[in-house]
PyMOL Python script that loads the backbone (N, CA, C, O; Angstrom):
from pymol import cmd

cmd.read_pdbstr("""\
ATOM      1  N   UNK A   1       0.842  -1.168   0.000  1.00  0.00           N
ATOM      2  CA  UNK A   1       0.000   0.000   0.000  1.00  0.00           C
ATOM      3  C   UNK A   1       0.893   1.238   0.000  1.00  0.00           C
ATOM      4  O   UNK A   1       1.878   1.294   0.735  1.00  0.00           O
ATOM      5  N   UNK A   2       0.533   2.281  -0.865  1.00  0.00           N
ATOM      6  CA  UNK A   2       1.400   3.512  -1.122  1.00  0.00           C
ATOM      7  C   UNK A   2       0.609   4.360   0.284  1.00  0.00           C
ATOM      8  O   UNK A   2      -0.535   4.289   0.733  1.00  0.00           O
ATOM      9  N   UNK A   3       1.630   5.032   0.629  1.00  0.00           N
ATOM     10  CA  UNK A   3       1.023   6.124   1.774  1.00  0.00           C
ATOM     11  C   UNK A   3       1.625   7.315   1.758  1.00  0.00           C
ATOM     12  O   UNK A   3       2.848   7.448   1.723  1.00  0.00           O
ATOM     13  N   UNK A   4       0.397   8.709   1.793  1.00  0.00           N
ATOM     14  CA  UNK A   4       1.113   9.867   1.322  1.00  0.00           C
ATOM     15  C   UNK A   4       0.959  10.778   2.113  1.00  0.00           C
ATOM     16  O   UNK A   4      -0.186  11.222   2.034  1.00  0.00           O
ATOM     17  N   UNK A   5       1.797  11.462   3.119  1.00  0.00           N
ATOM     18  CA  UNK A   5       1.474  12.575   4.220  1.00  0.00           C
ATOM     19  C   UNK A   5       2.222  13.493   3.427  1.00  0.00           C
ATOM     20  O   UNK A   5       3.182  13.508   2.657  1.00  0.00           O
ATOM     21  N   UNK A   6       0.929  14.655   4.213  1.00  0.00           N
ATOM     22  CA  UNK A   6       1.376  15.973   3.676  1.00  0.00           C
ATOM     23  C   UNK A   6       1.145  16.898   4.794  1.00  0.00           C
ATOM     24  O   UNK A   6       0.454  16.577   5.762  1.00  0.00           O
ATOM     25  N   UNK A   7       1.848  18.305   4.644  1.00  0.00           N
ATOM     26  CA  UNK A   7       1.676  19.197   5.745  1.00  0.00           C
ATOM     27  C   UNK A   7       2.312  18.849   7.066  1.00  0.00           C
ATOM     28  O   UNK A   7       3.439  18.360   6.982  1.00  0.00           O
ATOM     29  N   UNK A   8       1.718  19.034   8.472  1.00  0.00           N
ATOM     30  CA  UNK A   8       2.041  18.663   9.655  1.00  0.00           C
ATOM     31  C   UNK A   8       2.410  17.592   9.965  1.00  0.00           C
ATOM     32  O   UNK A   8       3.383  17.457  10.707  1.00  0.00           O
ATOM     33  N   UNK A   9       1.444  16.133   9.269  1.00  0.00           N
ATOM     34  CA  UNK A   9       1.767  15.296   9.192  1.00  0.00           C
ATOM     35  C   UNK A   9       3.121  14.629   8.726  1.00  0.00           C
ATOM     36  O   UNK A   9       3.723  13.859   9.475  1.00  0.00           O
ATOM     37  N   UNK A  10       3.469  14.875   7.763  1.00  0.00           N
ATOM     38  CA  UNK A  10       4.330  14.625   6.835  1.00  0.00           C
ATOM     39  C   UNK A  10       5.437  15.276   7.621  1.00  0.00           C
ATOM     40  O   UNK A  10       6.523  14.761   7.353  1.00  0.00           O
ATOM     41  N   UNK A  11       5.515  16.389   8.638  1.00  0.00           N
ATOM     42  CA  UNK A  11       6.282  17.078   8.858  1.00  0.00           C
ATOM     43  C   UNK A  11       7.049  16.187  11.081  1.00  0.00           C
ATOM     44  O   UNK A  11       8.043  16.119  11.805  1.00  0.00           O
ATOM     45  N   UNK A  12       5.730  15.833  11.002  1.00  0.00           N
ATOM     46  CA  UNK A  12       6.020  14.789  12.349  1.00  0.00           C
ATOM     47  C   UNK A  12       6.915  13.507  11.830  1.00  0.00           C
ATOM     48  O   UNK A  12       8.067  13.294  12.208  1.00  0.00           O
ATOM     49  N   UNK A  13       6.146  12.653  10.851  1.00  0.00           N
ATOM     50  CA  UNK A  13       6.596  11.541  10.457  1.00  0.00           C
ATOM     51  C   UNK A  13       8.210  11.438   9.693  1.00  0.00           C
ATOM     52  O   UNK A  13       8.849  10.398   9.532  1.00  0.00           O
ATOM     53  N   UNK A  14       8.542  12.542   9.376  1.00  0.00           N
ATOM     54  CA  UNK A  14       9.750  12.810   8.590  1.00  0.00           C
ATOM     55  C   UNK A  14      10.100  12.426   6.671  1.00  0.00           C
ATOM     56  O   UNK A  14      10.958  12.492   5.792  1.00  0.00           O
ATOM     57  N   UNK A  15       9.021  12.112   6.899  1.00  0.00           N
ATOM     58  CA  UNK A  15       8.882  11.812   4.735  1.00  0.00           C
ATOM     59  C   UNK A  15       7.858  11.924   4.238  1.00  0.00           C
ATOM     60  O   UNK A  15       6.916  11.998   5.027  1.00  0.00           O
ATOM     61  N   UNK A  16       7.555  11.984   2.860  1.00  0.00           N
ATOM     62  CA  UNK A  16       6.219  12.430   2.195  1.00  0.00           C
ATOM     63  C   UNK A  16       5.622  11.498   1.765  1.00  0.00           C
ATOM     64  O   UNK A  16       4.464  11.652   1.377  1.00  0.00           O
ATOM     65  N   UNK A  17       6.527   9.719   1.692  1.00  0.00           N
ATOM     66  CA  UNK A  17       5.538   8.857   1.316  1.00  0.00           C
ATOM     67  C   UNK A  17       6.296   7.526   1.702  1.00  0.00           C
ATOM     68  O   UNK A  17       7.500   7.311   1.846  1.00  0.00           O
ATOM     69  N   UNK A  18       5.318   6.795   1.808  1.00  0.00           N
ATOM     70  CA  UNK A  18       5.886   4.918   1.862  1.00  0.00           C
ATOM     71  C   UNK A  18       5.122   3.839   1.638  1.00  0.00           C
ATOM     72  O   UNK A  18       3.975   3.728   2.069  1.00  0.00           O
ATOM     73  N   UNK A  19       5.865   2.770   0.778  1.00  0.00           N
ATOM     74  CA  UNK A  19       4.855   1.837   0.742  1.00  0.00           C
ATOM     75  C   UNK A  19       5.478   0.523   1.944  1.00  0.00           C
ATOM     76  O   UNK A  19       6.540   0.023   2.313  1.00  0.00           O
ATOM     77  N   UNK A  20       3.756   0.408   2.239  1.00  0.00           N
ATOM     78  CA  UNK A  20       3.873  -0.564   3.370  1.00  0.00           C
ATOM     79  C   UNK A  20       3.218  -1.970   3.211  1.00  0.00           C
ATOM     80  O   UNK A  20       1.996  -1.980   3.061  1.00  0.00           O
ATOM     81  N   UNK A  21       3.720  -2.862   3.223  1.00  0.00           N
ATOM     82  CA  UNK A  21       2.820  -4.296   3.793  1.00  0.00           C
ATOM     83  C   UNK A  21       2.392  -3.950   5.064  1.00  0.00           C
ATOM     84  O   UNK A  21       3.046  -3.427   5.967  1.00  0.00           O
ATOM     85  N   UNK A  22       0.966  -4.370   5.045  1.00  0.00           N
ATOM     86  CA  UNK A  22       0.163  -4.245   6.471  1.00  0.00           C
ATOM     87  C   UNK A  22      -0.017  -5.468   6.598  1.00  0.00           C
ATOM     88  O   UNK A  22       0.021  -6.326   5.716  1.00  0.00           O
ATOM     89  N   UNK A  23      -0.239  -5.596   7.801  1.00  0.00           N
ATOM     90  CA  UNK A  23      -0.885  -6.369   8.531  1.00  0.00           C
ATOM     91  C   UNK A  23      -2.596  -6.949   8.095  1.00  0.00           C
ATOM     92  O   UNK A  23      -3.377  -6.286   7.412  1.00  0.00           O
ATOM     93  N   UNK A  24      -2.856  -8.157   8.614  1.00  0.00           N
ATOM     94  CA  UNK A  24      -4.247  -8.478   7.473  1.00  0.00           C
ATOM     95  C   UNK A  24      -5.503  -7.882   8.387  1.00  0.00           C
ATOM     96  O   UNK A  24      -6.637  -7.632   7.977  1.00  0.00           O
ATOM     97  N   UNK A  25      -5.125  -7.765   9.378  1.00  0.00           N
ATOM     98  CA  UNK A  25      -6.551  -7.331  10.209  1.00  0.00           C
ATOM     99  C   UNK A  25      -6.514  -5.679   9.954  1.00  0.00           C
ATOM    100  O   UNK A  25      -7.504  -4.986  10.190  1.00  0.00           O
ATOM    101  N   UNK A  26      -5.574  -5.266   9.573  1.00  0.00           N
ATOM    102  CA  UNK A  26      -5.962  -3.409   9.169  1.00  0.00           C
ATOM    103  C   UNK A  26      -6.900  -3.344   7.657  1.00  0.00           C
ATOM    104  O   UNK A  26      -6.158  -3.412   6.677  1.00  0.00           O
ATOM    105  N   UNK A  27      -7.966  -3.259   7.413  1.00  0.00           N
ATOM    106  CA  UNK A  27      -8.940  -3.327   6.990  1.00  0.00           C
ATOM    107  C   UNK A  27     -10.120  -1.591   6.437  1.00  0.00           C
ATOM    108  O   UNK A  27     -10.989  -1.501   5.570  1.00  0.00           O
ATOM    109  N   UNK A  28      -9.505  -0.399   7.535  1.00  0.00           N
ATOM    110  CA  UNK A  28     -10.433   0.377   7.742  1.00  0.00           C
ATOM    111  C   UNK A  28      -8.980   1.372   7.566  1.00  0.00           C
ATOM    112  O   UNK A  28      -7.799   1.122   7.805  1.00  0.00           O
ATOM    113  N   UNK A  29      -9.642   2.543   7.061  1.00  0.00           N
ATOM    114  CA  UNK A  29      -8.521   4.287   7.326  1.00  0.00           C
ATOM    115  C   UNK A  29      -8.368   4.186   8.590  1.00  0.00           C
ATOM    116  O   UNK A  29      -7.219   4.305   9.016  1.00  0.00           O
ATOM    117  N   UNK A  30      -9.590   3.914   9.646  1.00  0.00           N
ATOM    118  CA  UNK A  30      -9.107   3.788  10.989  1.00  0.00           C
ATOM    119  C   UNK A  30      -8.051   2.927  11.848  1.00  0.00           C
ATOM    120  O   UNK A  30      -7.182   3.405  12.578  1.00  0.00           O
ATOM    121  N   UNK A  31      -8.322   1.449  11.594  1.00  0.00           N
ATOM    122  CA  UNK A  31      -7.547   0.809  11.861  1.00  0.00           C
ATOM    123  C   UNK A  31      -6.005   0.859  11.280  1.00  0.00           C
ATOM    124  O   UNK A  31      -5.060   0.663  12.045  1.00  0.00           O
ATOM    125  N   UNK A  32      -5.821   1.116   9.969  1.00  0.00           N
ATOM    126  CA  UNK A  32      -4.859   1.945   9.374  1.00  0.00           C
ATOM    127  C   UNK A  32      -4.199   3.309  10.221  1.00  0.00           C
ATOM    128  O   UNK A  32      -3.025   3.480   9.891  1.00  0.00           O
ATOM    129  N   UNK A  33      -4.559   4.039  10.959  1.00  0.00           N
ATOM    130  CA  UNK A  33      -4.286   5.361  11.520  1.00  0.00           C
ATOM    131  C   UNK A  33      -3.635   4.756  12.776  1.00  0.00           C
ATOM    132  O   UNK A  33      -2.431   4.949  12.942  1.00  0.00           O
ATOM    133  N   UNK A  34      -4.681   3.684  14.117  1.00  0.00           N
ATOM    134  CA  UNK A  34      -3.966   3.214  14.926  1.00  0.00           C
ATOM    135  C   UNK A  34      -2.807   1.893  14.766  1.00  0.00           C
ATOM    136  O   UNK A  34      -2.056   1.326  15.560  1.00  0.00           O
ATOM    137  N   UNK A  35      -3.015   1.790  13.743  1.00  0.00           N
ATOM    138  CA  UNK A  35      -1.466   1.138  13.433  1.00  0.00           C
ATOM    139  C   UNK A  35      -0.349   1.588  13.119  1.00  0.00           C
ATOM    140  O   UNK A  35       0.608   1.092  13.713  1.00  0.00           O
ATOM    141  N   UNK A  36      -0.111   2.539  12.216  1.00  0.00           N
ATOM    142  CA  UNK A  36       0.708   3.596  12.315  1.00  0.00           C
ATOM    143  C   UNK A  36       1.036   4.262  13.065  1.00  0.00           C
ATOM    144  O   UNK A  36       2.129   4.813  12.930  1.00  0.00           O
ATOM    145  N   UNK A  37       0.081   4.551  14.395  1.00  0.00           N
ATOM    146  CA  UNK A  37       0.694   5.402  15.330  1.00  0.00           C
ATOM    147  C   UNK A  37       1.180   4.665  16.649  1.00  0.00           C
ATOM    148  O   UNK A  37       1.277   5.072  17.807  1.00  0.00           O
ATOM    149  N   UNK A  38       1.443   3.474  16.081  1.00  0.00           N
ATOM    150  CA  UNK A  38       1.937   2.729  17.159  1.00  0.00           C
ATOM    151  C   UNK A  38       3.339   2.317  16.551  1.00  0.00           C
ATOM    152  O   UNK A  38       3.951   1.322  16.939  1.00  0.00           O
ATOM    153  N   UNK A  39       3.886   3.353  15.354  1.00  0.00           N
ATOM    154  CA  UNK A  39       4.853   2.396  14.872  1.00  0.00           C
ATOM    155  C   UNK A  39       5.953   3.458  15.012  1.00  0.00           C
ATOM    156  O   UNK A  39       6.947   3.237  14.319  1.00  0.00           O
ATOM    157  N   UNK A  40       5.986   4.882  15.985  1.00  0.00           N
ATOM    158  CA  UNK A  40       7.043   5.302  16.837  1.00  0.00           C
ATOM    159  C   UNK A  40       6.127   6.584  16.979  1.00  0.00           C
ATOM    160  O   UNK A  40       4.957   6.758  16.637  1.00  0.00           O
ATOM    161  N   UNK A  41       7.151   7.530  17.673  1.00  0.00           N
ATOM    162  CA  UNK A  41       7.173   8.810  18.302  1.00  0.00           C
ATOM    163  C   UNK A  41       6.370  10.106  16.781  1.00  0.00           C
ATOM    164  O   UNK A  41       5.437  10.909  16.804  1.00  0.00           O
ATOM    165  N   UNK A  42       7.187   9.752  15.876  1.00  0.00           N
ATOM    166  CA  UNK A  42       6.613  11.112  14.861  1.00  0.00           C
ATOM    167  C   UNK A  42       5.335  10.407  14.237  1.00  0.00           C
ATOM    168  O   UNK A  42       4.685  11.023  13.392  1.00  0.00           O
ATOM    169  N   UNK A  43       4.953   9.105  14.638  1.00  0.00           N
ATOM    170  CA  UNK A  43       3.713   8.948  13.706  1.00  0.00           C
ATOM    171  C   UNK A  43       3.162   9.296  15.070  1.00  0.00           C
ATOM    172  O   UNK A  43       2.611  10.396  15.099  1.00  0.00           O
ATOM    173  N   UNK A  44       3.184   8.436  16.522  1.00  0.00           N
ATOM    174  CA  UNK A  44       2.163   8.673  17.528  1.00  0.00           C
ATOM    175  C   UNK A  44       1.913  10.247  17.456  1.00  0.00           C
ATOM    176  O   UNK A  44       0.708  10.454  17.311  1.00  0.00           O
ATOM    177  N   UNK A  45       2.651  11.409  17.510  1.00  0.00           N
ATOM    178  CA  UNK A  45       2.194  13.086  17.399  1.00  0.00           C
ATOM    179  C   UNK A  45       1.365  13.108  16.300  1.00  0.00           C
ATOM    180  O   UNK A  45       0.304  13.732  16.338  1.00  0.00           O
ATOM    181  N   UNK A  46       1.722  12.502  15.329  1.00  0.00           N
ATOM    182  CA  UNK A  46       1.428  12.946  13.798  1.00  0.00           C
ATOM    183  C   UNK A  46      -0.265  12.331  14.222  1.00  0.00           C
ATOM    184  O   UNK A  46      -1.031  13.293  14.285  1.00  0.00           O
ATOM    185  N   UNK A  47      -0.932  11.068  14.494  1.00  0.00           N
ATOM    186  CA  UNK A  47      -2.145  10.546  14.583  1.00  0.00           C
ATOM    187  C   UNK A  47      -2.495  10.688  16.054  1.00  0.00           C
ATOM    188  O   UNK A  47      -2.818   9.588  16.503  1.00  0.00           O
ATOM    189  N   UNK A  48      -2.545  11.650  16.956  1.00  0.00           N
ATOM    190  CA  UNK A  48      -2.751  11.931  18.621  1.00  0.00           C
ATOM    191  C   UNK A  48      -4.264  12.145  17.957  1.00  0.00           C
ATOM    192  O   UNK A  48      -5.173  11.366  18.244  1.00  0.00           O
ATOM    193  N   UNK A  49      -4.424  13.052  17.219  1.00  0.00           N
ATOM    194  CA  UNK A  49      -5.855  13.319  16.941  1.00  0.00           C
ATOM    195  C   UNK A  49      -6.836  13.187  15.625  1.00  0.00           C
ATOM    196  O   UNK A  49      -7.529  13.973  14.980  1.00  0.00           O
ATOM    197  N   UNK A  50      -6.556  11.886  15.570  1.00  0.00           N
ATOM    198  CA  UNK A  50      -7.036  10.921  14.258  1.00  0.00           C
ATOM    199  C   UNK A  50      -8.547  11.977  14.067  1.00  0.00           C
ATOM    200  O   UNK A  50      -8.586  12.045  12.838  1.00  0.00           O
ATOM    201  N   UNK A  51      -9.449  12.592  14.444  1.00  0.00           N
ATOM    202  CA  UNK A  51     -10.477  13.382  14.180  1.00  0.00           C
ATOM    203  C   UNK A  51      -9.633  14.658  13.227  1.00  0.00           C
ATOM    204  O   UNK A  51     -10.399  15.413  12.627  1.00  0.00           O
ATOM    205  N   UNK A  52      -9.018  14.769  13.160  1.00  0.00           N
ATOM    206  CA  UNK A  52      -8.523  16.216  12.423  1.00  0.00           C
ATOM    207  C   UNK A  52      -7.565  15.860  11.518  1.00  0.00           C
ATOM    208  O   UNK A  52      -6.918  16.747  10.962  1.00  0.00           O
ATOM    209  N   UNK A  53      -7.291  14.254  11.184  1.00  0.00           N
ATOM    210  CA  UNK A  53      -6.773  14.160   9.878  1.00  0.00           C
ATOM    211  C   UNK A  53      -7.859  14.197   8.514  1.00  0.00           C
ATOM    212  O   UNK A  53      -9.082  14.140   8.644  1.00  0.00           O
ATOM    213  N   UNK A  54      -7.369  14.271   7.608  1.00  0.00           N
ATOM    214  CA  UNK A  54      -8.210  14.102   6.577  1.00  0.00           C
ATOM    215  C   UNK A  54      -7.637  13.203   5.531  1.00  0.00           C
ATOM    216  O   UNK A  54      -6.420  13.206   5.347  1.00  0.00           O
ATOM    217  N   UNK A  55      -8.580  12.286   4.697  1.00  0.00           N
ATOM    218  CA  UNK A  55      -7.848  11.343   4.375  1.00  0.00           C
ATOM    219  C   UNK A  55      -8.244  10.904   2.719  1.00  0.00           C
ATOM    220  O   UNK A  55      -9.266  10.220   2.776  1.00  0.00           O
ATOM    221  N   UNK A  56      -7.916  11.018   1.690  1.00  0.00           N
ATOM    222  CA  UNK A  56      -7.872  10.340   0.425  1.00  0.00           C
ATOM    223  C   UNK A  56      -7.334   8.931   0.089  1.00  0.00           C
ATOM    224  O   UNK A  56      -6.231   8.507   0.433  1.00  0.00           O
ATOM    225  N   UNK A  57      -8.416   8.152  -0.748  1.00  0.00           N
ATOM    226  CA  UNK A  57      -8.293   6.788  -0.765  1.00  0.00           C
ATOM    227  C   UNK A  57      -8.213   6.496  -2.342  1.00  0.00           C
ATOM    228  O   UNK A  57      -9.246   6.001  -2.794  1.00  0.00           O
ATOM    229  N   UNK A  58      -7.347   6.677  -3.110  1.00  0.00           N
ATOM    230  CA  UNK A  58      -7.407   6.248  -4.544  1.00  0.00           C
ATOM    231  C   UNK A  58      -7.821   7.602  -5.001  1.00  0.00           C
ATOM    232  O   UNK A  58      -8.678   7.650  -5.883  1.00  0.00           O
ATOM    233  N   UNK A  59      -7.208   8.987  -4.406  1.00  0.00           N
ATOM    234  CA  UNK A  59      -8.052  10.662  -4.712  1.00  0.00           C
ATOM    235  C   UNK A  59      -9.141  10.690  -4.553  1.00  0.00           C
ATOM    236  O   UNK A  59      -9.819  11.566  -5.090  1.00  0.00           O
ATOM    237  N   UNK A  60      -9.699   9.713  -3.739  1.00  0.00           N
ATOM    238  CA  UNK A  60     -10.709  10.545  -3.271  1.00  0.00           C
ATOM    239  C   UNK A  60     -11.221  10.730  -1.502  1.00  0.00           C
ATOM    240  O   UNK A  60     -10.992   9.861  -0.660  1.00  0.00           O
ATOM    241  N   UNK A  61     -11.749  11.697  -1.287  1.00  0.00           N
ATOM    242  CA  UNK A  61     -11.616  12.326  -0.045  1.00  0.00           C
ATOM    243  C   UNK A  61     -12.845  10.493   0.782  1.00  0.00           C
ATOM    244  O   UNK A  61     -13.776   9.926   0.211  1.00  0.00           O
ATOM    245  N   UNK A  62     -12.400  10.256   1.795  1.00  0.00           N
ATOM    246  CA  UNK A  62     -13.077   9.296   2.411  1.00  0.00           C
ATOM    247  C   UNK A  62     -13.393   9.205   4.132  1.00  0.00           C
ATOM    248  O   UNK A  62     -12.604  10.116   4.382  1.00  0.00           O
ATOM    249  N   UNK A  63     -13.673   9.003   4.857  1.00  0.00           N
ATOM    250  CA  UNK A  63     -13.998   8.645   6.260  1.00  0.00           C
ATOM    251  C   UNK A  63     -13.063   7.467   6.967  1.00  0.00           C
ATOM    252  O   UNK A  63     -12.334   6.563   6.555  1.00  0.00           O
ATOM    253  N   UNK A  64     -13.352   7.814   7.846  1.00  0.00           N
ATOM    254  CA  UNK A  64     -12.141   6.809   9.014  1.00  0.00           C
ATOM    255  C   UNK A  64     -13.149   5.218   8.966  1.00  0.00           C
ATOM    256  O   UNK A  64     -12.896   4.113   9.446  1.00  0.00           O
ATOM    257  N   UNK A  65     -13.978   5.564   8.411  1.00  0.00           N
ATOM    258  CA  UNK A  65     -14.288   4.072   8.116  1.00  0.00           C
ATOM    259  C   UNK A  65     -15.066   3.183   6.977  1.00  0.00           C
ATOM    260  O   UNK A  65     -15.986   2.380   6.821  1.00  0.00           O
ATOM    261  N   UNK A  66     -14.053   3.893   6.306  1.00  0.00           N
ATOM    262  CA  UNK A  66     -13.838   3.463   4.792  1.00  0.00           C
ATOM    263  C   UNK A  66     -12.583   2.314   4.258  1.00  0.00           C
ATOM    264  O   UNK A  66     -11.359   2.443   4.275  1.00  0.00           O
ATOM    265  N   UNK A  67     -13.445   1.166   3.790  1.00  0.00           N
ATOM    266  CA  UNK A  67     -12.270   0.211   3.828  1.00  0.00           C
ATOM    267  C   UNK A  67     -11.287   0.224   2.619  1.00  0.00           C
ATOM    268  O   UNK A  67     -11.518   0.668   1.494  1.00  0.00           O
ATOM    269  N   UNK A  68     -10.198  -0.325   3.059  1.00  0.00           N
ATOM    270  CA  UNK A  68      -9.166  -0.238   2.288  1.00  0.00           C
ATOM    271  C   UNK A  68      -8.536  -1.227   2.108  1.00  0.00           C
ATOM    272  O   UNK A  68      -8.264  -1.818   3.154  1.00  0.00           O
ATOM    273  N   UNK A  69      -8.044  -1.843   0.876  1.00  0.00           N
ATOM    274  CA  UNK A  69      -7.469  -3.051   0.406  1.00  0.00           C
ATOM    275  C   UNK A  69      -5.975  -2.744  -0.007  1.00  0.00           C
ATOM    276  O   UNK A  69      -5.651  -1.595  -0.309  1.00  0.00           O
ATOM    277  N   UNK A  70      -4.958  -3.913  -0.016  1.00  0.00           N
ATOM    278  CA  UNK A  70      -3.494  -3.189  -0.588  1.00  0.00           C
ATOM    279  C   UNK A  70      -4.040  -3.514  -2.204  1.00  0.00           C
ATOM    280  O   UNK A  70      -4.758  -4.251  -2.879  1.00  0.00           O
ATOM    281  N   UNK A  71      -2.971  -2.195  -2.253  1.00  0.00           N
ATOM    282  CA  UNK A  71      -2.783  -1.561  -3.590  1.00  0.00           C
ATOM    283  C   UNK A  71      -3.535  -0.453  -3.260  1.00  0.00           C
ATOM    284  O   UNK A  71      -3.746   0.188  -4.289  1.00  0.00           O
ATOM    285  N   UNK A  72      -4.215   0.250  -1.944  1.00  0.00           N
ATOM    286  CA  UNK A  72      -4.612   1.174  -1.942  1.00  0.00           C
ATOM    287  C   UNK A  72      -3.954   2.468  -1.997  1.00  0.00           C
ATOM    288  O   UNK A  72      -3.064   2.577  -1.153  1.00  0.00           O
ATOM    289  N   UNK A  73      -4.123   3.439  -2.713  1.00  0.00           N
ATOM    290  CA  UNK A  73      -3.072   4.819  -2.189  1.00  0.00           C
ATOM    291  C   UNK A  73      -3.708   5.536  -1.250  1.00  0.00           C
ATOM    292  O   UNK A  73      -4.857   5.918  -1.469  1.00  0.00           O
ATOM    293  N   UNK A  74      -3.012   5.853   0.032  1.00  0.00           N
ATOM    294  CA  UNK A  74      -4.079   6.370   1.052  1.00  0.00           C
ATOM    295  C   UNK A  74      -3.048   7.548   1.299  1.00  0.00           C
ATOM    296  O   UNK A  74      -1.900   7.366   1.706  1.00  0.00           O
ATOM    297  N   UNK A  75      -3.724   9.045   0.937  1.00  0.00           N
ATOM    298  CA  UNK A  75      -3.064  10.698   1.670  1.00  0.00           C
ATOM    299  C   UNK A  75      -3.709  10.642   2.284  1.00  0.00           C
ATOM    300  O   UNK A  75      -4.890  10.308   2.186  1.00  0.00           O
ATOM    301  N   UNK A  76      -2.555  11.255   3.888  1.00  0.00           N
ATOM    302  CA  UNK A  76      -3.792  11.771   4.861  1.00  0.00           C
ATOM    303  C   UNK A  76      -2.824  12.899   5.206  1.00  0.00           C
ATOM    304  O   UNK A  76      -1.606  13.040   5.100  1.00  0.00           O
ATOM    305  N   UNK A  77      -3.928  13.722   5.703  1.00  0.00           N
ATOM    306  CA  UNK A  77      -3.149  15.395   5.369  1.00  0.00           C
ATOM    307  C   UNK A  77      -4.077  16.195   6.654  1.00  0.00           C
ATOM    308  O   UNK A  77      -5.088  15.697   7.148  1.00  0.00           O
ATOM    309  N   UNK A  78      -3.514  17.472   7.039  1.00  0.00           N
ATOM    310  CA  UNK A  78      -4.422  18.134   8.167  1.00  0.00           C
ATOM    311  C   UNK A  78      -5.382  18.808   7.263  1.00  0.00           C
ATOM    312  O   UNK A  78      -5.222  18.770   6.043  1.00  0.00           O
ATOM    313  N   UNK A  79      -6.470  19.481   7.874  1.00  0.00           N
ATOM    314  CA  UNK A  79      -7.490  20.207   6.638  1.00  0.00           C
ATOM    315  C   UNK A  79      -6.865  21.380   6.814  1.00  0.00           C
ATOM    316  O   UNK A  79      -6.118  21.974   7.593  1.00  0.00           O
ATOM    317  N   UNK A  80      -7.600  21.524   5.534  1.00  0.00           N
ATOM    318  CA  UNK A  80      -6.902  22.656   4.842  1.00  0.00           C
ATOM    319  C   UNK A  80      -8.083  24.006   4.982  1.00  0.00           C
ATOM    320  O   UNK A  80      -9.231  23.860   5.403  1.00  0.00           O
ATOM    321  N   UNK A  81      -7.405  25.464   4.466  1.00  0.00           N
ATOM    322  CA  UNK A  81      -8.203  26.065   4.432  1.00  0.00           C
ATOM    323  C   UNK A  81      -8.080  27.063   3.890  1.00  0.00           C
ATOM    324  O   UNK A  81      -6.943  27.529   3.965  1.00  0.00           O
ATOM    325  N   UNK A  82      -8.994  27.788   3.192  1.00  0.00           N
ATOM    326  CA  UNK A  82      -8.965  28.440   2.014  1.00  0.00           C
ATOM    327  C   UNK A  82      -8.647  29.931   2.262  1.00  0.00           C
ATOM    328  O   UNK A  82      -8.739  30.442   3.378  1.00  0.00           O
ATOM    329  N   UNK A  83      -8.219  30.679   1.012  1.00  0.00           N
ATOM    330  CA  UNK A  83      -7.537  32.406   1.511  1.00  0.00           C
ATOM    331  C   UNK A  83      -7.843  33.419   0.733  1.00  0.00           C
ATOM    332  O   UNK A  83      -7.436  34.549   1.001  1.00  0.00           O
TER     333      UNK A  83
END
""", "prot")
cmd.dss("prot")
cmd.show_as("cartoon", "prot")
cmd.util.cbc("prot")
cmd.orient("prot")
């Protein structure tokens, strides 16, 4: 699975993208989010408040419980806001 942080995120975790083999029970953006943030210090800051990420699944904008299969491309990014 390709994975793409941007902004704050991207800026905790220390890179803009990675592909990962998951685990078979991560299934959901959610379960996806607490797995990652168990996998050190700049992801746990980066996902403290899984409500205020925002998340794209194949480009398109989706919910924390929206499932996801590998080969998925999943951005998750802080929201954004317009100027």
């Amino acid at each position: 699975m390709q994975i793409l942080y941007f902004g704050w995120v991207r800026s905790h975790i220390g890179h803009s993208r990675e592909k990962l083999e998951l685990p078979a029970h991560i299934d959901t953006v959610s379960s996806l989010i607490s797995w990652l943030s168990s996998r050190g210090n700049g992801y746990t800051r980066a996902f403290e408040n899984s409500e205020a990420i925002r998340v794209a699944v194949n480009q398109e904008m989706a919910g924390l419980d929206t499932i996801i299969t590998d080969g998925d491309e999943i951005a998750l990014f802080p929201p954004m806001t317009g100027g």
